[in-house]
C-alpha positions in Angstrom: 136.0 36.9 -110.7 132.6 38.8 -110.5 130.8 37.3 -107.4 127.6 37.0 -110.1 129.2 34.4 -112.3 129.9 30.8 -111.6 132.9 29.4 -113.3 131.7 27.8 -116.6 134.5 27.2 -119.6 131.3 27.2 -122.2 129.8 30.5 -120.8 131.7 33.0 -123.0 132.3 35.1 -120.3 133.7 33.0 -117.9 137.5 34.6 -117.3 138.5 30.7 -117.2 138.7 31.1 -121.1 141.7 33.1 -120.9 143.1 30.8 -118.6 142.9 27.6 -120.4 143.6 29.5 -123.1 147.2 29.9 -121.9 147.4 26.3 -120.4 146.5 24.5 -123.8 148.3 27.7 -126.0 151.4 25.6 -127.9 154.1 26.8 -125.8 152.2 27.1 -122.6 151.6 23.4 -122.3 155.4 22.6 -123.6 156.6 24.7 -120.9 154.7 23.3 -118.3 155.1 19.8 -119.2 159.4 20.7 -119.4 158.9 22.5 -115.9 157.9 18.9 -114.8 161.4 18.0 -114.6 162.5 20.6 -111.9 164.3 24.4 -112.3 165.3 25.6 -115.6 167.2 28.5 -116.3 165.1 30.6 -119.3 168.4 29.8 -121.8 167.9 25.8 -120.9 164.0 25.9 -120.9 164.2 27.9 -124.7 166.8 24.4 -125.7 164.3 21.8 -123.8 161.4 22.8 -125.8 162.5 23.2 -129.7 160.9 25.9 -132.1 159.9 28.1 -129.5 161.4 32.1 -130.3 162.6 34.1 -127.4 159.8 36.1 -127.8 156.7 33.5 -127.8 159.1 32.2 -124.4 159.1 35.4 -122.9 155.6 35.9 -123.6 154.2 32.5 -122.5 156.2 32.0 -119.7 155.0 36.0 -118.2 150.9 34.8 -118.8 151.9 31.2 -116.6 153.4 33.5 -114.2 150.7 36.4 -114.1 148.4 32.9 -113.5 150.1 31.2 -110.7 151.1 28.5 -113.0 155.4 29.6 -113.2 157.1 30.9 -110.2 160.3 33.3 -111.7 163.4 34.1 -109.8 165.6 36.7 -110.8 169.4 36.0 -108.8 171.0 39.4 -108.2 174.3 38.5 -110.2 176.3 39.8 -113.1 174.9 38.6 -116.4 171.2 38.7 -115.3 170.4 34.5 -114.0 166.3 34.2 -113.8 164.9 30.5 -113.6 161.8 28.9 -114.0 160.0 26.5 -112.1 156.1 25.6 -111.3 154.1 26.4 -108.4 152.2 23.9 -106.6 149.2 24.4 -109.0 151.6 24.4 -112.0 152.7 20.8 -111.0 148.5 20.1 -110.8 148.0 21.6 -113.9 151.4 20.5 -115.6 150.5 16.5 -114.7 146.7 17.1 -116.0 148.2 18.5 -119.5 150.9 15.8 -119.7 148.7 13.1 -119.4 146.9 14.9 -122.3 149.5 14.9 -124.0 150.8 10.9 -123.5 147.3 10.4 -124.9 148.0 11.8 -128.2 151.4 10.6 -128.4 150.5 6.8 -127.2 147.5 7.1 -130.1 149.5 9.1 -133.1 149.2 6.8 -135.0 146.0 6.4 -135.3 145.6 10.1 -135.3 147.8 10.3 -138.6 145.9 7.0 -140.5 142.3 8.7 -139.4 144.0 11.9 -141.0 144.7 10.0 -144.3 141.1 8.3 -144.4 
C-alpha cells in the first residue's frame, strides 16, 4: 500500500476495495465459511458449496490465496491431490463473515416478508 494513503474502504482508492471485494464476492465468502470446518480437497470443497462452476472455484479460491486468506497444497502424487485450508487470518476473516452470514439466515424471514411489502 502507498505509504500516502491511510486504509479507508469509502476512499475509492483505498486497495482494501479489492480485498473485501473478494471476501463478500458469492463464492469467496462460501468458501471461507466451508474452510471453517478444516482441509478440503478442491473436488470436496466444489460438493460442500453447491452451484459453484470449476471455474468461479478455481478463480475464487487463487484471489483468497493471492490475499493470505487460503493456504494451497499441491501433494506430489499421481493424479494431481491439492487441498485447501485457511490461514490464520482466513479463520479471522472466515468467523467475521460467518457471523454475517448467521445474521441473515437467523432473520430470512423477515428479509423475504420486507421483500413482499
Amino acid at each position: 500500500m502507498a505509504e500516502d494513503l491511510i486504509p479507508d474502504v469509502l476512499n475509492a482508492r483505498c486497495p482494501s476495495r479489492a480485498v473485501l471485494n473478494h471476501v463478500t464476492s458469492r463464492w469467496g465468502l462460501l468458501i471461507l465459511i466451508a474452510l471453517q470446518d478444516g482441509t478440503l480437497r478442491f473436488s470436496a470443497l466444489r460438493r460442500r458449496i453447491g452451484g459453484v462452476s470449476e471455474r468461479m472455484l478455481a478463480q475464487s479460491l487463487r484471489l483468497l490465496e493471492d490475499d493470505g486468506f487460503v493456504r494451497r497444497r499441491a501433494h506430489p502424487v499421481v493424479p494431481p491431490h491439492v487441498d485447501y485450508t485457511l490461514t490464520p487470518l482466513g479463520c479471522e476473516v472466515a468467523a467475521k463473515v460467518h457471523a454475517l452470514a448467521k445474521l441473515i439466515e437467523t432473520n430470512l424471514g423477515q428479509i423475504i416478508a420486507q421483500r413482499k411489502s
